[in-house]
C-alpha positions in Angstrom: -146.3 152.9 128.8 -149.1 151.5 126.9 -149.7 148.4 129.4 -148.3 146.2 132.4 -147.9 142.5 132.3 -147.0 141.4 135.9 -145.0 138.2 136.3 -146.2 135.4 139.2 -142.6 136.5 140.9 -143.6 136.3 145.1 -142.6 140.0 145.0 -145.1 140.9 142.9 -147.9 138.5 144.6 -147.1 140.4 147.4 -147.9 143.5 146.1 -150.6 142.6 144.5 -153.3 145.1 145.8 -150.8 148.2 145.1 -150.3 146.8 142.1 -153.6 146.8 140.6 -154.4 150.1 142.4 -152.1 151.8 140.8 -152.6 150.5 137.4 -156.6 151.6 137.9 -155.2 155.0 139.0 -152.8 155.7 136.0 -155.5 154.1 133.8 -152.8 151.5 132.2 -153.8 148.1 131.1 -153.0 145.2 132.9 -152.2 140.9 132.8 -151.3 139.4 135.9 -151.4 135.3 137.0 -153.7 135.7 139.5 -157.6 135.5 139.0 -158.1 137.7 142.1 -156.2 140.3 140.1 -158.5 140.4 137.3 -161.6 140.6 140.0 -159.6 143.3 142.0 -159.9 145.4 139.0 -157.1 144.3 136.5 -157.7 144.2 132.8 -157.5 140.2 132.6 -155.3 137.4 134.5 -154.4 133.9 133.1 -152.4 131.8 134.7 -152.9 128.6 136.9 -156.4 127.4 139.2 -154.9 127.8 141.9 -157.4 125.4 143.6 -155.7 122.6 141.0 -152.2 123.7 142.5 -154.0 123.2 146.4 -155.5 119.5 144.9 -151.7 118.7 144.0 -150.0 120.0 147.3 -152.6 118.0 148.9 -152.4 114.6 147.2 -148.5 115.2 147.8 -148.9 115.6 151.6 -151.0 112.5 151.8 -148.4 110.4 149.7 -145.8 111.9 151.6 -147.7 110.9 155.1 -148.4 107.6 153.8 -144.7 107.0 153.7 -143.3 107.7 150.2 -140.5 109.6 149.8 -140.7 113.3 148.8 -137.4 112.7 146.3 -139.2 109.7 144.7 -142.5 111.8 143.5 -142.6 113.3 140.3 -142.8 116.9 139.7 -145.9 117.7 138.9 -147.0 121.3 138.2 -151.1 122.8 137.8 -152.0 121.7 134.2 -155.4 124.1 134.1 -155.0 127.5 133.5 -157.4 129.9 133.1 -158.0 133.0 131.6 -160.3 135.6 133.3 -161.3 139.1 131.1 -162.4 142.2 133.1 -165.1 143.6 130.9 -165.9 146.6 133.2 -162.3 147.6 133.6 -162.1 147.1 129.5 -164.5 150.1 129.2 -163.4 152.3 132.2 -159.6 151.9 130.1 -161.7 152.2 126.7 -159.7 149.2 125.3 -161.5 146.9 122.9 -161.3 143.1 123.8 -161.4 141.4 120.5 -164.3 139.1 120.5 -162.4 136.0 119.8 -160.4 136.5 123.1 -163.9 137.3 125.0 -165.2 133.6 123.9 -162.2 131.8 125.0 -162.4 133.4 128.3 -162.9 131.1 131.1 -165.0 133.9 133.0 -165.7 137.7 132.3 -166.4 140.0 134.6 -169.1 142.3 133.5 
């Protein structure tokens, strides 16, 4: 296997620290949602802020408190994603990260 791309599937967000453990132990690349994932040690995440996805839960419950009804809100899902490159775990793997995906990284982790 040449590389892992984990899905944001709750079974695998629970398992997220095995995951990336292993993946560091067997020295195979790896692209998961989660930002913490890429901090933990992935290769890089990109997915959702989940602090965007927290602002939207939260204006929900307010509109919801303030009386409207939960079936009469839209569906609204996080629009900013981010994508977060591990530049340490690029070298530990020896896998190049083509410059043009380093500058449209949203953070990397040197």
């Amino acid at each position: 296997m040449g590389a892992v791309i984990v899905s944001s599937d709750p079974v695998f967000l629970t398992q997220r620290d095995q995951i990336v453990a292993l993946a560091t132990r067997t020295a195979i690349p790896s692209v998961e949602v989660s930002r913490e994932d890429a901090l933990d040690g992935g290769l890089m995440s990109y997915g959702p802020q989940l602090t965007d996805a927290y602002r939207l839960t939260g204006i929900y419950a307010g509109r919801i408190l303030n009386g409207e009804k939960p079936g009469d809100l839209p569906v609204q899902q996080a629009v900013k994603v981010e994508l977060v490159v591990n530049f340490k775990t690029a070298k530990a793997l020896g896998v190049t990260i083509p410059l043009a995906l380093l500058g449209r990284a949203d953070e990397v982790i040197e």
